[in-house]
C-alpha positions as CSV (number, residue, x, y, z in Angstrom):
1,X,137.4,114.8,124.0
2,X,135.1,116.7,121.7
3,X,136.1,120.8,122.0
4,X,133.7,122.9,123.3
5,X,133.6,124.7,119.7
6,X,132.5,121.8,117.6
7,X,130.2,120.5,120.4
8,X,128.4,123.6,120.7
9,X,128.4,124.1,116.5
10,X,127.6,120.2,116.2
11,X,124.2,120.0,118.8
12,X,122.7,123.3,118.1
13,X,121.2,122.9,121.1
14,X,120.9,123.0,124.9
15,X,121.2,119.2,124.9
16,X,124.5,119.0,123.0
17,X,125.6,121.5,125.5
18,X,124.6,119.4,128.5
19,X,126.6,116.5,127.1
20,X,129.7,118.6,126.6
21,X,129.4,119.7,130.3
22,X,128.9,116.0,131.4
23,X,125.1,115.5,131.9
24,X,124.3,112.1,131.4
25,X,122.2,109.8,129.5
26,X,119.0,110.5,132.1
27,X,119.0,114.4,132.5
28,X,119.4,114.6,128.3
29,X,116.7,112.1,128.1
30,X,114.5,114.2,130.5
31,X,115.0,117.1,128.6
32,X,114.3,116.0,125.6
33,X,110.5,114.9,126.7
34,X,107.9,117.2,124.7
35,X,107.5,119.5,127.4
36,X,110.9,120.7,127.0
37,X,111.7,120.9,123.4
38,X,110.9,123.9,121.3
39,X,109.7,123.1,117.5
40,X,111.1,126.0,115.3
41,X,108.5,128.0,113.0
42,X,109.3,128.2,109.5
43,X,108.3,131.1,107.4
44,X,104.3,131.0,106.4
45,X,103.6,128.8,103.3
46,X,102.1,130.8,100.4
47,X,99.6,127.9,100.1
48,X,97.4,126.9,102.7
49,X,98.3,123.4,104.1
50,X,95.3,121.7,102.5
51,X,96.5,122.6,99.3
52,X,99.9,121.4,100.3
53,X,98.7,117.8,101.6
54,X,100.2,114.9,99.9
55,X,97.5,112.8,97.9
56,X,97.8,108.9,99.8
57,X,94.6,107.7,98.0
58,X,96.5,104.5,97.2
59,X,99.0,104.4,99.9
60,X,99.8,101.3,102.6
61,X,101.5,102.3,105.0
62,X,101.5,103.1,108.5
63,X,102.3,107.1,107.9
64,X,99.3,107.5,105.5
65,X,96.8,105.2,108.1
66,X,97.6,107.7,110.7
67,X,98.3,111.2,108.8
68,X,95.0,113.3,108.8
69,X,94.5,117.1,107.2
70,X,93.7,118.4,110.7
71,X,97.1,116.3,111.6
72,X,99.1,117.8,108.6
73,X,97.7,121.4,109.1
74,X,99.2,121.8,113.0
75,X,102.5,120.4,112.4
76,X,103.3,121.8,108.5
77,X,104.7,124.5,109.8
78,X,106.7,122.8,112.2
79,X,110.8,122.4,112.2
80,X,112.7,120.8,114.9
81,X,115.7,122.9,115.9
82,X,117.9,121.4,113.5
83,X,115.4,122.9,110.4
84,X,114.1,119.1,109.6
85,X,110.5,119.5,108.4
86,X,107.0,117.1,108.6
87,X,107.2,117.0,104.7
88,X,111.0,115.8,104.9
89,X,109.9,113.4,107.5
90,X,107.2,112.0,105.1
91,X,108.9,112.1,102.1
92,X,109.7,108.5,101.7
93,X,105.8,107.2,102.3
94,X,104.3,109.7,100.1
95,X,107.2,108.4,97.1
96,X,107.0,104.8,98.2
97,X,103.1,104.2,98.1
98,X,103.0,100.5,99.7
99,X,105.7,97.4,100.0
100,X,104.6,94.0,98.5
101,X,106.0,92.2,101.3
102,X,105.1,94.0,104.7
103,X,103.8,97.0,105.4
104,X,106.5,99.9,105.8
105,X,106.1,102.8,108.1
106,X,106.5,105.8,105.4
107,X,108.2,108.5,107.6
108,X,111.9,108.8,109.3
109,X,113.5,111.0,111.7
110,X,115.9,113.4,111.4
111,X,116.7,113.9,114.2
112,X,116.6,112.9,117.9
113,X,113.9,116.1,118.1
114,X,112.0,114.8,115.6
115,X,110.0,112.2,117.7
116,X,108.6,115.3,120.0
117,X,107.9,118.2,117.4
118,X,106.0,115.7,115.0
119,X,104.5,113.3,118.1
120,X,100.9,114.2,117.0
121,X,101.7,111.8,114.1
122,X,105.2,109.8,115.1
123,X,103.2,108.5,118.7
124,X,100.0,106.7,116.6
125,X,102.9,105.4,113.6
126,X,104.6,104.0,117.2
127,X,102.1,102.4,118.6
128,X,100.7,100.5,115.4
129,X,103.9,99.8,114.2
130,X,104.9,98.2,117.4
131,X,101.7,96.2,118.4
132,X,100.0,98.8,120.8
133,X,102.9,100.5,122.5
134,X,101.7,103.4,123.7
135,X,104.7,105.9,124.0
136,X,102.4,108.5,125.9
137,X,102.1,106.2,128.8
138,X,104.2,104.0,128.4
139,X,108.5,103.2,129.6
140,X,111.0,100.6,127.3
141,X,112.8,98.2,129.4
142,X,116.4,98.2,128.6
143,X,118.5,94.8,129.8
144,X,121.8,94.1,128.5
145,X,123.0,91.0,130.9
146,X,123.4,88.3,129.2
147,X,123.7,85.7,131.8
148,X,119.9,85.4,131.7
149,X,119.4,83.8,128.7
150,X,118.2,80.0,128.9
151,X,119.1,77.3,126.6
152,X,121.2,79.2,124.1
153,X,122.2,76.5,122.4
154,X,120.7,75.2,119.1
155,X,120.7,72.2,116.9
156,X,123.1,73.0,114.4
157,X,121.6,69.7,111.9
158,X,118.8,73.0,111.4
159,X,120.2,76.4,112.5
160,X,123.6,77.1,110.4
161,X,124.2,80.8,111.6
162,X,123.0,83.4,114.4
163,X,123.4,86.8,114.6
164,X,122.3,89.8,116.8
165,X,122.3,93.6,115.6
166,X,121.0,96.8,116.3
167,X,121.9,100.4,116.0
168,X,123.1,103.2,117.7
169,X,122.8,106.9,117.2
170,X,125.2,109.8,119.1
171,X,123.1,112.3,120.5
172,X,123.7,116.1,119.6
173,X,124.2,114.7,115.8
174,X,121.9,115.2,113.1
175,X,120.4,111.5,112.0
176,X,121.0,110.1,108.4
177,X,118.2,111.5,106.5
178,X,118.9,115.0,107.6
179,X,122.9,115.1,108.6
180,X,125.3,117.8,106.8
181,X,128.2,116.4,105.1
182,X,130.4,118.3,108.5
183,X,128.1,115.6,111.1
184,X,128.4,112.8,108.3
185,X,132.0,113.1,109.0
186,X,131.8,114.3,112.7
187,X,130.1,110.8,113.1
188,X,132.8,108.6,111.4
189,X,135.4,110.9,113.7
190,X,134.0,110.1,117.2
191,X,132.9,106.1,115.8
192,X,136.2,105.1,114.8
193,X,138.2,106.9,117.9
194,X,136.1,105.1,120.4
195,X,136.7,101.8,118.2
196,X,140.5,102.4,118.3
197,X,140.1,101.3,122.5
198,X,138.7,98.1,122.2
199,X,140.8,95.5,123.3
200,X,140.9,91.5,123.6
201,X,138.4,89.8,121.3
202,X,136.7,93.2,120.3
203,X,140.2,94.8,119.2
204,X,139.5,95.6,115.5
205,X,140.2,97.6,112.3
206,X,138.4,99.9,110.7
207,X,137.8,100.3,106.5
208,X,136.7,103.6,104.9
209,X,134.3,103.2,101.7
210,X,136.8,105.6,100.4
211,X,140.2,104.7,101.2
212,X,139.9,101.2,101.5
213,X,142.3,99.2,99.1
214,X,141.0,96.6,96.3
215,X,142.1,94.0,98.1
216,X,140.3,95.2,101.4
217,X,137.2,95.9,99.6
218,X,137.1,92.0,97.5
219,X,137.9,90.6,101.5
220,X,135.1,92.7,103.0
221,X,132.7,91.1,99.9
222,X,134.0,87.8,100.0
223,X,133.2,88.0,103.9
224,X,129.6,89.6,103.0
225,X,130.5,92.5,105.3
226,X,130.3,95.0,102.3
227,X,127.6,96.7,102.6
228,X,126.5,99.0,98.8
229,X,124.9,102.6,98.5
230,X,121.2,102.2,99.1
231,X,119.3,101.8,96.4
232,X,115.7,101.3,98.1
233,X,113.7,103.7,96.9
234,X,112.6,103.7,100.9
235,X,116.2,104.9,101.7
236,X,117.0,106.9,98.7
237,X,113.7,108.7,99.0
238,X,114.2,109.9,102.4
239,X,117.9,111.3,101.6
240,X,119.9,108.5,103.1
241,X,122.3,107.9,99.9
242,X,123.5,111.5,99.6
243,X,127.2,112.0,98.8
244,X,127.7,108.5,99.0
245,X,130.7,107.1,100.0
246,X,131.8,109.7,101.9
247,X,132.4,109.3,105.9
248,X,130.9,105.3,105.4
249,X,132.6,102.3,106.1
250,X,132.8,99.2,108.0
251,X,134.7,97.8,111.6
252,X,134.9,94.5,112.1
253,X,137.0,92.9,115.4
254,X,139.9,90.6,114.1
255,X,138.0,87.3,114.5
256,X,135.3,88.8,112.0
257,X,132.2,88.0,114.5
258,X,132.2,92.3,115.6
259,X,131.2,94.6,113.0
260,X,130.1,98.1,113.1
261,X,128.6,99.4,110.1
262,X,129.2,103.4,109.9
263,X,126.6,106.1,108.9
264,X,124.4,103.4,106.4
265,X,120.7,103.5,107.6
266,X,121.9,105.0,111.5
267,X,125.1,106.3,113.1
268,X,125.8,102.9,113.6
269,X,124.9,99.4,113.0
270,X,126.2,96.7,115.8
271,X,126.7,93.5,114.3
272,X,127.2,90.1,116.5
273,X,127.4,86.8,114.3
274,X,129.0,83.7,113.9
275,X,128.5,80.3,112.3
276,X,126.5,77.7,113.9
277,X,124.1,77.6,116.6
278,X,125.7,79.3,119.8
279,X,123.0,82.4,120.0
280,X,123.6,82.7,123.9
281,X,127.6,83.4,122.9
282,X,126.7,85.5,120.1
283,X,124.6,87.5,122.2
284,X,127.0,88.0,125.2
285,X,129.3,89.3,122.9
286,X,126.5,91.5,121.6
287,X,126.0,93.1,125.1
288,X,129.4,93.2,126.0
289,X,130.8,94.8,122.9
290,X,128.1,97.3,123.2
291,X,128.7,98.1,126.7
292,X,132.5,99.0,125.8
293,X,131.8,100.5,122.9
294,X,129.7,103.3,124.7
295,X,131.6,103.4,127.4
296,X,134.5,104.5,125.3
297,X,131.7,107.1,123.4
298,X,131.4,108.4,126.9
299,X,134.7,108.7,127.9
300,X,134.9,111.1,124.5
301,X,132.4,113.6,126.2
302,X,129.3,112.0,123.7
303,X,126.6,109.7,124.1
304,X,123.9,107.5,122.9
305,X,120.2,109.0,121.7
306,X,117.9,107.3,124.5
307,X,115.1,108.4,126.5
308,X,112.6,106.2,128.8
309,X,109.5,105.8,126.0
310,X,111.0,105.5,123.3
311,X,114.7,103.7,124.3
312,X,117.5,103.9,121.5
313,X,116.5,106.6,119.1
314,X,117.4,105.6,115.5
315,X,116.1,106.9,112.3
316,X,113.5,104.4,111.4
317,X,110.6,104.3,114.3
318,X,110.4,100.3,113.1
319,X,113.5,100.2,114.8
320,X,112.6,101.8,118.0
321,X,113.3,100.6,121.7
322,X,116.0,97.9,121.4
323,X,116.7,98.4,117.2
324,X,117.5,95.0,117.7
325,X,116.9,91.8,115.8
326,X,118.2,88.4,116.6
327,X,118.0,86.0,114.0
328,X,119.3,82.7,112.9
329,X,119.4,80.6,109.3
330,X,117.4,77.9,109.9
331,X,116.8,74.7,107.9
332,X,112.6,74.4,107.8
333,X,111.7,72.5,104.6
334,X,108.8,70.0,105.7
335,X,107.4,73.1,108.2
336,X,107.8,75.5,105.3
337,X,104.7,74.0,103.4
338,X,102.8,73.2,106.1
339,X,99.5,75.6,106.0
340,X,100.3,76.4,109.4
341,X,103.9,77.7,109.0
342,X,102.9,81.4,109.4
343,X,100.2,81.1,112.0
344,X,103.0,79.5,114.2
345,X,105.4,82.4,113.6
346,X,102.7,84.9,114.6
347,X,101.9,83.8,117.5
348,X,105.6,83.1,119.0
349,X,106.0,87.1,117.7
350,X,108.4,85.6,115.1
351,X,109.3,87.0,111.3
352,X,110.5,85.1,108.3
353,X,112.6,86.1,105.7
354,X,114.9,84.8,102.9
355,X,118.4,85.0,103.7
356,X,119.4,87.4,101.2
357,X,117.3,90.0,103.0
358,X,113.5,91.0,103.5
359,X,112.8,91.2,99.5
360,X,114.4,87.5,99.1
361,X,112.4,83.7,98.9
362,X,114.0,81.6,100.4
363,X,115.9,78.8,99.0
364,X,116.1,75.1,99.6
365,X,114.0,75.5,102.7
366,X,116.6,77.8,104.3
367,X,114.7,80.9,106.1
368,X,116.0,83.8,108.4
369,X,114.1,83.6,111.5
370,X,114.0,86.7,113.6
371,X,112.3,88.8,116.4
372,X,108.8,90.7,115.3
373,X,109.4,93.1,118.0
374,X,111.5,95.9,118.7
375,X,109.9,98.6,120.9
376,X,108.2,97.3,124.8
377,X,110.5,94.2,125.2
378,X,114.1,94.3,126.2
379,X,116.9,92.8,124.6
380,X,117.3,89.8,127.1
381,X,113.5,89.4,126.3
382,X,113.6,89.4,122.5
383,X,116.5,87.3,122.2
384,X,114.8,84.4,124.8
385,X,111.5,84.8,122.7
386,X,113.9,83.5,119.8
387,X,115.6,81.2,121.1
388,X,112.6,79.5,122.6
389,X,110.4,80.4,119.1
390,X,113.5,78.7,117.1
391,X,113.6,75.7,119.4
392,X,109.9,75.3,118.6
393,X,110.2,75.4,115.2
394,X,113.1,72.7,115.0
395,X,110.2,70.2,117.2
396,X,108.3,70.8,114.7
397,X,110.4,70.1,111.8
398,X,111.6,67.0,113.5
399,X,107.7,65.7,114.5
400,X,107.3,66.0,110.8
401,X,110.7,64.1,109.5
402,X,109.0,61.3,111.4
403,X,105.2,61.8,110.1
404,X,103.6,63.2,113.3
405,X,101.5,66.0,113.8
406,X,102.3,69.2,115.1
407,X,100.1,72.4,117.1
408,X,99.7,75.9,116.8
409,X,101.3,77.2,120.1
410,X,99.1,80.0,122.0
411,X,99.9,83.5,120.8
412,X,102.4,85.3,123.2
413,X,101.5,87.7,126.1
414,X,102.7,91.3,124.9
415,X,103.9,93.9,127.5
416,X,104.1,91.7,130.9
């Protein structure tokens, strides 16, 4: 159990304190609706803010769609209660002018405050980012029971791997971009003694970036769960590789289809993944690791960042809602030069990318298929929309191996 003195030191705030006195999940999340958190006032600029706005003449993305003087000029002045600023928050889109591949949102949080004291500009990023979610007026559906996917299963002649992840972020912590080296480290701490109780398939071992052994760290590559300091520009930018390696490293259970990545991009990264085509198994280990994994948080006197708009609070508002992405490597090389290709994936509210990651082609007609959304949908949703999208895109494949035509499916209904 955390102590009351590094609790109190740690939140810097009347939520932290709620947690260490047991308030739950819902009566954190209700306090930490805009009406109820204070923005801090930083000292007076000795410029006025519209000499202080950032030129985004030539920027794409969604930060520099939505970011106006009169915008800029009421929150510059603004600090969350942890001292994280608007120009911290925006420091990454004003570096990183556009992306060549898709367009990236430009602005992270730095904490779980951050979505309320900059909403003026965070709540119009959300809601174009994530297809017209509207986080004034709108709730996130979260559903972990796995038992309600359908037809799981795919054709493993196409679909050699599937995977789920998402993150997590513990509440009363300062997020990546803005976290002290002492809440670095205060992360790792209450991560890895909450790991230490799984048991059965989950049971695991963790590997610190800095103590790990040369033989643990060639395994960890040869297994691709090694993950490197960021060198994005789009992470580095907004502060995420400071004092790199310390408090990061990797858990994975000791059948290697578990892994927790530690304080990369969020707290933590929640891996599921296995070989083969068995998404409905590698999502009900998803759900079920992550149930245990926060119960055991709990049971430590901490919990997960999550409120009714927005769900899971991680640092990047892309990943907003569920954070998660379900995605399998999938063979596709007649559907892959068909004109249509991309049409199709729009409409089932599908991505592609290469499997070496969003900046990679792919190669010999090998794509990573995944969810488009995060933020609206639940995780049972997202994970049927791929499975069904998937299955889709195998018929089609297969009408083409024997010369027949194939359809544009209907686009598909957003927000039921």
């Amino acid at each position: 159990m955390a102590s009351s003195f590094s609790r109190i030191i740690s939140c810097k705030r009347n939520v932290g304190i709620l947690s260490l006195l047991g308030a739950g999940s819902v009566t954190a999340g209700f306090l930490l609706h805009r009406q109820h958190v204070t923005a801090g006032t930083r000292e007076r600029r000795m410029y006025p803010a519209s000499a202080e706005y950032p030129d985004l003449r030539k920027h794409n993305n969604c930060m520099a769609s939505n970011l106006t003087p009169a915008i800029y000029a009421k929150l510059c002045d603004k600090a969350t209660p942890n001292g994280y600023t608007l120009d911290q928050a925006i420091q990454t889109g004003v570096d990183n002018p556009g992306h060549p591949f898709i367009k990236t949102v430009g602005m992270v949080a730095g904490d779980e405050e951050s979505y309320e004291v900059f909403a003026d500009l965070l709540d119009p990023i959300i809601k174009e980012r994530h297809n017209g979610y509207d986080p004034c007026i709108m709730k996130h559906p979260t559903d972990l029971d796995a038992s309600k996917i359908q037809s799981g299963l795919f054709d493993e002649r196409y679909v050699l791997s599937s995977r789920v992840r998402t993150g997590r972020s513990i509440r009363g912590l300062s997020l990546p971009p803005a976290c002290t080296r002492a809440e670095r480290r205060e992360v790792e701490r209450v991560v890895v003694d909450a790991l230490s109780g799984l048991r059965g398939d989950l049971a695991g071992k963790y590997y610190s970036l800095t103590q790990m052994t040369e033989k643990e760290q060639q395994q960890l590559i040869d297994d691709h769960f090694l993950f490197d300091k960021p060198v994005s520009p789009l992470l580095t930018c907004a502060g995420m590789a400071r004092d790199w390696p310390d408090a990061r490293g990797i858990w994975h259970n000791n059948e290697k289809t578990f892994l927790i990545w530690v304080n990369e991009e969020d707290h933590t990264r929640v891996i599921s993944m296995e070989k083969g085509g068995n998404m409905k198994r590698v999502f009900e280990r998803f759900c079920r690791g992550l149930k245990e994994v926060e119960q055991l948080i709990q049971e430590r006197g901490w919990e997960f960042m999550w409120n009714e708009r927005l769900g899971y609070v991680l640092t990047c508002p892309s990943n907003l809602g569920t954070g998660l992405r379900a995605g399998v490597h999938v063979r596709l090389p007649l559907l892959s030069k068909d004109a249509r290709f991309s049409k199709i994936l729009d409409n089932l509210r599908l991505q592609k990318r290469g499997t070496g990651g969003v900046d990679t082609a792919a190669v010999g007609g090998v794509f990573d298929i995944s969810n488009l959304d995060r933020l609206g949908h639940s995780e049972v949703q997202l994970v049927q929309t791929v499975i069904d999208g998937v299955n889709y895109l195998i018929e089609c494949e297969k009408r083409l191996e024997r010369g027949q035509d194939i359809k544009v499916p209907p686009p598909l209904k957003q927000f039921k």
